[in-house]
N, C-alpha and C positions, 0 to 999 in steps of 0.2 A: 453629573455628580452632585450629592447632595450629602449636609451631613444636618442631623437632628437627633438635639435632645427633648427632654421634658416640655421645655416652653420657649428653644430658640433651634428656629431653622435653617438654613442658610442653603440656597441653592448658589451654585458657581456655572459661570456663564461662560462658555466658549466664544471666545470674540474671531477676530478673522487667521489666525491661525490656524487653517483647517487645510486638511489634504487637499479639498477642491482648490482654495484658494494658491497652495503652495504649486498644484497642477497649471493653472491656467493663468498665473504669473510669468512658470516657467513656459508653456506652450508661447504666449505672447511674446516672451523676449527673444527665444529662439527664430522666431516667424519675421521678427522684427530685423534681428539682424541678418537674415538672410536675405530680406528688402533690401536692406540697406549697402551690404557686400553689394548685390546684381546691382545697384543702382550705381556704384562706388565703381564697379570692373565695366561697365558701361561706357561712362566717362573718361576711365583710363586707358578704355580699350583693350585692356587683358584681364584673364581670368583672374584674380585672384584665389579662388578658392578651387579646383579644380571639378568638384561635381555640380558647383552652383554659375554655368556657362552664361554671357553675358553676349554672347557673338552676336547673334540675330538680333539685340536689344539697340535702340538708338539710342544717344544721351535723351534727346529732344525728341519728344515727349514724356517716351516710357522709361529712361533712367529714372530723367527726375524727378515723376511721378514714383517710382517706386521708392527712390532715396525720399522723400517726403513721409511714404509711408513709414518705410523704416523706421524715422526719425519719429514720428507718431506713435508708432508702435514701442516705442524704447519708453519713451515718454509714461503712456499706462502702465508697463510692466514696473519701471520705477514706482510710480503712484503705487499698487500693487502691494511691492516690496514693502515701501514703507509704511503702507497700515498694515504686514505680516511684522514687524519690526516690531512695531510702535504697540502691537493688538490690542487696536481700536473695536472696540466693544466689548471687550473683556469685561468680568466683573464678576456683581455678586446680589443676590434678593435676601438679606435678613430679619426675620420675624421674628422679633422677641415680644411673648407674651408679658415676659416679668415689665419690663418698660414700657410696651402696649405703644413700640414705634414697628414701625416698616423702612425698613434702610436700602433704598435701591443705589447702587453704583457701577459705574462706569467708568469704562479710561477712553476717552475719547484724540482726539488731535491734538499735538502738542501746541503749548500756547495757554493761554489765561485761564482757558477753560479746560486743561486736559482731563481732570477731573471731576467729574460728573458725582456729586452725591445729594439724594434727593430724602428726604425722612415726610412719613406722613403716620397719624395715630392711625392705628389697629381698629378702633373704634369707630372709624370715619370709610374701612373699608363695607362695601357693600356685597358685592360677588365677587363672584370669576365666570368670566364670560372667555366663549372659547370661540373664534369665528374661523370657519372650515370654507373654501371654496377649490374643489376639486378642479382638474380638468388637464389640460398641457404644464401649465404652470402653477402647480397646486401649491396654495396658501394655507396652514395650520398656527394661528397663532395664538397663545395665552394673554388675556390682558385682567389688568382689577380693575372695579367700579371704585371708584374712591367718590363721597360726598363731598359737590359742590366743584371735582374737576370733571379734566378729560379722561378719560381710561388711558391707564399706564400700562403698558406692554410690559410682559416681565420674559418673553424669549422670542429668540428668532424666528423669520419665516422658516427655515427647515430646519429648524433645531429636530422638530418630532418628525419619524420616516411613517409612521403611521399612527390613524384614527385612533387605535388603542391604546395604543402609548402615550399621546395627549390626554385621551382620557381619563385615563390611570393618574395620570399625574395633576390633571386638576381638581380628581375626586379625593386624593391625595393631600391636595393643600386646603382643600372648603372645608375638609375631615380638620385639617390643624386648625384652620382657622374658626370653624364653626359657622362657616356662612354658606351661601349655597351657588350654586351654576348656570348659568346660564347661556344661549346659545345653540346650536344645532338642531 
């Protein structure tokens, strides 16, 4: 989502609030605690739960092997949670011509630096470079040349589901910005 006027942009950034992420929180905590029951009804020697059977399990090795994972497993899915909580990467890319700054921010991890805000002149940008790398685990990513840094990323690895889409939308911003593309 994006909203623009005349000579101020402003693209909004989905940080980890996403259905994948709210999926594989929950798929992991669920996993977790089923570790953890077998590993739990193991030790006590009865089922607890009645479809998650523990009889053939020994404490020693495989309970407490599994109570560990569990234990693991809860662990991440917290982690998880809390940047779905917190939505660590959130934010926003603002171009206002009228001031001729570039306002990148973020919310990152609670703590001194939970927020992330970074400004650089308009003037100092150079392109937009786009780097594509297909394959199992395909990479789409936007970034800006800025004089004198690193290239600043301004979206996610899967923010775009396809090649045309990124496109669109980087020919989209060189168009606002006046500068040109590069990459692919």
């Amino acid at each position: 989502m994006n909203s623009q006027f005349e000579d101020i942009r402003v693209d909004f950034i989905t940080g980890s609030r996403r259905i994948s992420n709210f999926c594989w929180a929950s798929i992991i905590l669920l996993g977790a605690l089923g570790f953890s029951i077998v590993g739990l009804s193991s030790y006590l020697g009865k089922d607890l739960i009645f479809f998650l059977s523990a009889e053939q399990i020994l404490f020693v090795p495989q309970g407490l092997v599994m109570f560990f994972y569990g234990i693991a497993g809860l662990f991440i899915s917290f982690y998880l949670w809390c940047t779905i909580w917190w939505n660590v990467g959130s934010g926003y890319n603002k171009f206002d011509k009228q001031k001729g700054i570039f306002s990148l921010f973020r919310w990152g991890f609670p703590g001194k630096n939970r927020r992330i805000f970074i400004q650089f002149f308009i003037r100092d940008i150079r392109a937009i470079r786009m780097e594509v790398q297909e394959g199992f685990l395909s990479r789409r990513v936007l970034y800006i040349k800025i004089k004198g840094q690193q290239d600043v990323p301004l979206s996610r690895i899967e923010e775009y589901s396809t090649l045309r889409e990124m496109e669109d939308k980087a020919a989209e911003l060189a168009r606002f910005l006046k500068i040109s593309i590069e990459g692919i």
